[in-house]
N, C-alpha and C positions, 0 to 999 in steps of 0.2 A: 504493500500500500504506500502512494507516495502524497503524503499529509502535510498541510502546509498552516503556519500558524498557529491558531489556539486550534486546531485538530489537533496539528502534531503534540502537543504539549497534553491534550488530553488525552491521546494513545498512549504518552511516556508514562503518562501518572499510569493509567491503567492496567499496564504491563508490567509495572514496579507492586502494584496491589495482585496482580496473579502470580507473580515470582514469591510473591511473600505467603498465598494461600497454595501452595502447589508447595512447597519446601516442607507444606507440615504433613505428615504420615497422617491426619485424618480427612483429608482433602482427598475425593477420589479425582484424581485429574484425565481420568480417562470419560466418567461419567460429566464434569464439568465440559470436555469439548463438545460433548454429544449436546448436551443442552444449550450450550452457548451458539452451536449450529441451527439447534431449532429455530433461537430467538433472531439470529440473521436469518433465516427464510420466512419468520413471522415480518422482521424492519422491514426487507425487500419486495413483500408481499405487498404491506400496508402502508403504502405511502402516505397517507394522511396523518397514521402516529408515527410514523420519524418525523413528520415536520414538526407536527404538537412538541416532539418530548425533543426539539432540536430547535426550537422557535427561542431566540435572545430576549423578547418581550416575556418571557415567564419564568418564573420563578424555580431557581434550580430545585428547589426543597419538596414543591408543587409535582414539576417534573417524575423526580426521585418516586414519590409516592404514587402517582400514576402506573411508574411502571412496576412496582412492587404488587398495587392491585392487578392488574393485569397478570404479571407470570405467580402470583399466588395460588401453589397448589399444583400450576405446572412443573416447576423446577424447583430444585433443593434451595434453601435458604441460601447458601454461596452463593450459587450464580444470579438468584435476583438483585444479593447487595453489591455484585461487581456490576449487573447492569443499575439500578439505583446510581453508582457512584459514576460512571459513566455519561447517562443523563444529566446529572450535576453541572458536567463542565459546560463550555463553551464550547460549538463545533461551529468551525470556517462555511463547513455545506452539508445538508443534512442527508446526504449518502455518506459520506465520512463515518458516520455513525455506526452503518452496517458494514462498512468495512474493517472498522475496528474492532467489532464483535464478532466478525468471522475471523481477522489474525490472533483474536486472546484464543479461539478456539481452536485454530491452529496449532497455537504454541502449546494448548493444554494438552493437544493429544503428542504432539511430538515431546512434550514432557513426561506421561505419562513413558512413552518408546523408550526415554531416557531412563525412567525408574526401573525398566525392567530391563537395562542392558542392551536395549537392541536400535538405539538411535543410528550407530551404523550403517547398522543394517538398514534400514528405514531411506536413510538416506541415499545409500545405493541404491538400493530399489525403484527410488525415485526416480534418480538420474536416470537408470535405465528402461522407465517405463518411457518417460521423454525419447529416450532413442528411437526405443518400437515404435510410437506414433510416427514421429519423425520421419521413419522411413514406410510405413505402410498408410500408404494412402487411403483404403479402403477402411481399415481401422479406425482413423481419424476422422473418416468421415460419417461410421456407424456411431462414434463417440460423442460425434458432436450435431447429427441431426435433428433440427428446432422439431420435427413432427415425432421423433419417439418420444416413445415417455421414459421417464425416469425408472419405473421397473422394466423395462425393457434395458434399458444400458448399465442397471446394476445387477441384470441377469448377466449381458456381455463380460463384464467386468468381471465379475465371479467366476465363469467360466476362463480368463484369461489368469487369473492372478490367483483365484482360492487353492488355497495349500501349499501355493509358492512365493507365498510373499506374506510378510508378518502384517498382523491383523489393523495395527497402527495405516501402514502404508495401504491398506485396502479398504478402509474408511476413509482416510484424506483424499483418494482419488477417486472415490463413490463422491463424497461431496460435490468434488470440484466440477465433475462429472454432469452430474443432476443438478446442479444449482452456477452455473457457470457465471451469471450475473453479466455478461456483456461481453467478458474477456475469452479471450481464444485458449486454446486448450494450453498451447504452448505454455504463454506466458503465464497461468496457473500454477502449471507443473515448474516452471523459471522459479514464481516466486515463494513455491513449499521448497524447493531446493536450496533457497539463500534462509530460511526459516531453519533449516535443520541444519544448516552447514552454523548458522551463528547461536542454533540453542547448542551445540557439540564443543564450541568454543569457548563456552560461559563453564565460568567455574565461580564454585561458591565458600566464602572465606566466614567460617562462625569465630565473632567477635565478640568477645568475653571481658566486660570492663568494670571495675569497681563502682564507676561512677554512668550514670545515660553520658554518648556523646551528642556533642553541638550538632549540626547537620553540617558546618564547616568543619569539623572534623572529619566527621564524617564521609564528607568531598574529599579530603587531602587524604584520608587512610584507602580509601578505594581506587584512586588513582594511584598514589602508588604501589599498591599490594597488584593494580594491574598492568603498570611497567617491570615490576621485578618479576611476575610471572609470566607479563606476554599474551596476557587473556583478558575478558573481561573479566571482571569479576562483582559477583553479587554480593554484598555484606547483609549476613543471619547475625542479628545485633542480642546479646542477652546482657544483665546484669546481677555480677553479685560481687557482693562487697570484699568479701574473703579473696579476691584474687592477689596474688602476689604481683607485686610490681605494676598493679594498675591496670593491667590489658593482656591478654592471650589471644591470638590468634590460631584457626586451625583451619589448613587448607590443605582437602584430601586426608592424608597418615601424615603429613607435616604440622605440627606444634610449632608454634613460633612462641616461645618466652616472652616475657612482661621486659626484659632488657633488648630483646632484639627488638620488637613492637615497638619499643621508645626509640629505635634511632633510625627507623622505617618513618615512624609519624616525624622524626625533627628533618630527616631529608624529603619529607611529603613539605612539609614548612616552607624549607628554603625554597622548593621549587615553585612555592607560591608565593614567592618572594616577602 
């Protein structure tokens, strides 16, 4: 998705709020894409509440509770208060809004791929379903015909991919499939491949401090925990008071000490001039 303005700014929040419910073992993140797929075919369905719950004249709080009535009782508590907090924001155009409900649900399944070891995999699979279109022309064209229906091309689909390709990557291309929203199949399949290639790359550092930090600390310990590693990195923030030397860091089996942490954050400092 390429989001410009208060869109983008309300995607970043919103992918910061699923990184933070997807990280705790009682988040199904497999069941949250699934839902969160729904409610993008309900936005793109319903033109008239994405505009409502994407109109600047109304009140984000207004908004919030709208859509809370509405997916009440369809979907788990989670995924209403990530749409809820979604609604909230400001959005630049109110397609942006289903756009960005289908990338958290993106990320929530390619997260889920991740919890069970097989992001990898997922991601090759991808690549190389792209290929196969790529070169069978007739495929691509059963794929993406406006008059089949949707159980018709996730019958196709099944028949090409069930038992050979992980159950992750066999829903992400069902979607993209049946719900294609304007976009050519290609660039679909383009942009779950830059999705998997950059949730493979995120690593997540659990930061353990005597005291809450500042959110400028905060800035400065993440950037540089993500130059010394070379990755992004996601900061799992806790607090207890007992920690020795103020701060622990743990990324992956690597412990980082309350002394090495201190002179990580004074060179995150100077770099901040």
């Amino acid at each position: 998705m390429t989001a410009h303005g208060a869109s983008r700014e309300a995607l970043a929040s919103a992918r910061e709020r699923l990184d933070a419910l997807t990280d705790s073992t009682s988040v199904d993140a497999r069941q949250l894409a699934g839902e969160l797929a729904a409610v993008t075919a309900l936005l793109d369905r319903e033109v008239s509440l994405r505009r409502v719950l994407t109109d600047p004249a109304q009140a984000g709080e207004a908004k919030a509770e709208l859509a809370e009535r509405l997916l009440s009782g369809q979907v788990s508590g989670t995924t209403a208060d990530l749409v809820a907090g979604l609604v909230r924001s400001r959005w630049s155009a109110s397609r942006d809004l289903v756009d960005s409900v289908e990338e958290l649900s993106n990320i929530a399944e390619l997260t889920a791929a991740q919890q069970a070891g097989e992001l990898d995999d997922v991601e090759d699979e991808l690549f190389r379903f792209g290929r196969i279109v790529a070169s069978n022309t007739e495929l691509r064209a059963a794929l993406t015909e406006r008059n089949a229906t949707g159980t018709a091309k996730s019958e196709l689909l099944r028949s090409l991919l069930g038992g050979r390709a992980k159950a992750s990557t066999e829903r992400l291309v069902e979607r993209l499939v049946t719900q294609p929203r304007g976009r050519s199949l290609e660039t679909g399949l383009e942009s779950l491949s830059k999705l998997a290639a950059e949730r493979r790359d995120r690593m997540v550092a659990v930061v353990t401090t005597a005291v809450p930090l500042s959110d400028a600390h905060k800035q400065r310990l993440g950037a540089a925990l993500a130059k010394l590693y070379g990755r992004q990195m996601h900061l799992n923030l806790d607090v207890d008071p007992e920690v020795l030397g103020g701060i622990t860091v743990q990324v992956g089996d690597e412990l980082i000490n309350g002394s090495i942490a201190d002179r990580i954050e004074d060179a995150s400092r100077r770099m901040a001039g």
